[in-house]
C-alpha positions in Angstrom: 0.0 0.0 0.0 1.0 3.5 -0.9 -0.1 6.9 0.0 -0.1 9.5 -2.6 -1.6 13.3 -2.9 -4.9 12.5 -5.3 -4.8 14.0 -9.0 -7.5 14.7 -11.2 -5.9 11.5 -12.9 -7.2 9.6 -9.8 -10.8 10.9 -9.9 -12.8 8.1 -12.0 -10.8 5.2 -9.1 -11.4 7.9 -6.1 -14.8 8.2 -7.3 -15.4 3.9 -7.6 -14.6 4.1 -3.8 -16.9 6.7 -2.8 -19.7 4.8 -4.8 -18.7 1.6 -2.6 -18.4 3.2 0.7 -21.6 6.2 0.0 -24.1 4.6 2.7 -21.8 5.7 5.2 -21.7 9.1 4.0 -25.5 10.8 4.7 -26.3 13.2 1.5 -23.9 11.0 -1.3 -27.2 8.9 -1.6 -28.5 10.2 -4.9 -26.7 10.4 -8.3 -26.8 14.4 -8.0 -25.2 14.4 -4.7 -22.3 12.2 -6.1 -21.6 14.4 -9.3 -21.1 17.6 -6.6 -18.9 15.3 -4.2 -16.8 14.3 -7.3 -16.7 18.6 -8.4 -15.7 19.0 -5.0 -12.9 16.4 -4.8 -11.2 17.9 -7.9 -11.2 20.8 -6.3 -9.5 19.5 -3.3 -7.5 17.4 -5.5 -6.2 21.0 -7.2 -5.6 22.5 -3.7 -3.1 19.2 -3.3 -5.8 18.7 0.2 -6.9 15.3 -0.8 -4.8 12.0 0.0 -5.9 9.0 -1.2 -4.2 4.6 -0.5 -3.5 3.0 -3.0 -3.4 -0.9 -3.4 -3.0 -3.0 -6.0 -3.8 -0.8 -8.8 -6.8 0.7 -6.6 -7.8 3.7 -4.4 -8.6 2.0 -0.8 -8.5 4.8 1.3 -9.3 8.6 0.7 -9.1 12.1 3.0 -10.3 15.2 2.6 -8.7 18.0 4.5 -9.2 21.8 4.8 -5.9 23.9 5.7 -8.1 27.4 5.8 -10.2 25.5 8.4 -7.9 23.4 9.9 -10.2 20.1 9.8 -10.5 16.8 8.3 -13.5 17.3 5.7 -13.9 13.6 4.6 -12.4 10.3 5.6 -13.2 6.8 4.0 -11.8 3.3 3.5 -12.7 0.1 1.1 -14.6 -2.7 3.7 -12.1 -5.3 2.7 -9.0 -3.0 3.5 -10.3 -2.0 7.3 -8.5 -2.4 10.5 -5.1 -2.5 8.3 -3.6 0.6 8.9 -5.3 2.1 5.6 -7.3 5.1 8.4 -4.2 5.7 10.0 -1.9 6.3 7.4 -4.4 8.8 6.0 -4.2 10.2 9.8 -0.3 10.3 9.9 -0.5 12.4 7.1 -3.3 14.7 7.1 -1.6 15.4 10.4 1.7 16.9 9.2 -0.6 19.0 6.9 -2.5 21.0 9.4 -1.3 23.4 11.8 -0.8 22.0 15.1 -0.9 25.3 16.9 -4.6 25.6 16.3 -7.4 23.2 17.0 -8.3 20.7 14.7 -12.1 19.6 14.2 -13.6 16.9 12.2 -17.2 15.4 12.2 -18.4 12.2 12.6 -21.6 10.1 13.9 -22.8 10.0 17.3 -22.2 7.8 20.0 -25.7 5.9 19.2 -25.3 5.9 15.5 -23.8 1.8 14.6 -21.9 3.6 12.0 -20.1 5.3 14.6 -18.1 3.2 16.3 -14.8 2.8 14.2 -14.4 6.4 12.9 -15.1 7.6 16.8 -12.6 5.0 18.0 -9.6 6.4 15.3 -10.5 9.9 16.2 -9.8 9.4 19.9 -6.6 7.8 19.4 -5.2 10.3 17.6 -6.5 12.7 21.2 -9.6 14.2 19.7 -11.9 14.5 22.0 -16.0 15.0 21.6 -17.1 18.6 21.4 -20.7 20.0 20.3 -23.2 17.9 18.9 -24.3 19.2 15.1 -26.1 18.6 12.4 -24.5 18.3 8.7 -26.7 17.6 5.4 -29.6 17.2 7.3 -27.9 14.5 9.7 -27.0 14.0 13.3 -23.1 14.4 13.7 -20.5 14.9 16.7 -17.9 17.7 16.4 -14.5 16.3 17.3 -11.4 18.4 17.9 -8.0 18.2 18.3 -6.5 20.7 21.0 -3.0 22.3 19.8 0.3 20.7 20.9 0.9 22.3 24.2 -2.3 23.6 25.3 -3.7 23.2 28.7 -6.6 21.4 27.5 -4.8 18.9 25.7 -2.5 18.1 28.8 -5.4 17.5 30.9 -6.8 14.9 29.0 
């Protein structure tokens, strides 16, 4: 497996995961939904914010990332490549990209949601800790963040 910054070359394989893994995503059920995410992706992709696993020819983990707002936009992996490192390579990285000096944020599902479980468990091993409960896309989420390297917060936990 190797990580790689995603190109517009990768889009059509970047897209063939999304299409796999779009049930866990809330608003990438419908075909119009799915064209935007792909607009969005290249767009990402041209911002050199969008880091994708590659195995065996195939994309089996992407990321999403925001510098401006310091947060992880979008994190997914292929079923048959879970619990083998794919999530936290994407992690390692994603984390040299942001500042550290500032707080990091991401959203995921709630505690109660069954989709929640593994995303929520990465999160807090990286230290991000649950913050306010939102509401993307029409969908309960939990805010996570990521106090800066040194802050008091962060110590305390």
């Amino acid at each position: 497996m190797n990580l790689e910054y995603g190109s517009p070359t990768d889009i059509e394989n970047w897209m063939h995961l999304v299409d796999r893994i779009k049930l866990n995503f809330p608003g990438l059920e419908a075909e119009e939904k799915l064209h935007a995410h792909k607009t969005t992706v290249l767009k990402f992709m041209n911002k050199r914010q969008a880091i994708c696993v590659k195995a065996e020819g195939e994309i089996v983990g992407v990321l999403l990332f925001s510098k401006s707002r310091n947060m992880i936009c979008c994190l997914g992996v292929a079923p048959d490549y879970r619990r083998l490192g794919v999530a936290s390579m994407l992690m390692d990285e994603v984390l040299r990209n942001l500042d550290r000096t500032k707080e990091i944020s991401v959203c995921t599902f709630r505690a109660e949601d069954e989709k929640g479980s593994a995303p929520r468990a990465l999160y807090e091993k990286y230290g991000f800790i649950e913050d306010v409960l939102v509401e993307e896309l029409g969908y309960p989420n939990q805010k996570y963040v990521l106090h800066p390297v040194g802050s008091e917060r962060r110590e305390r936990q």
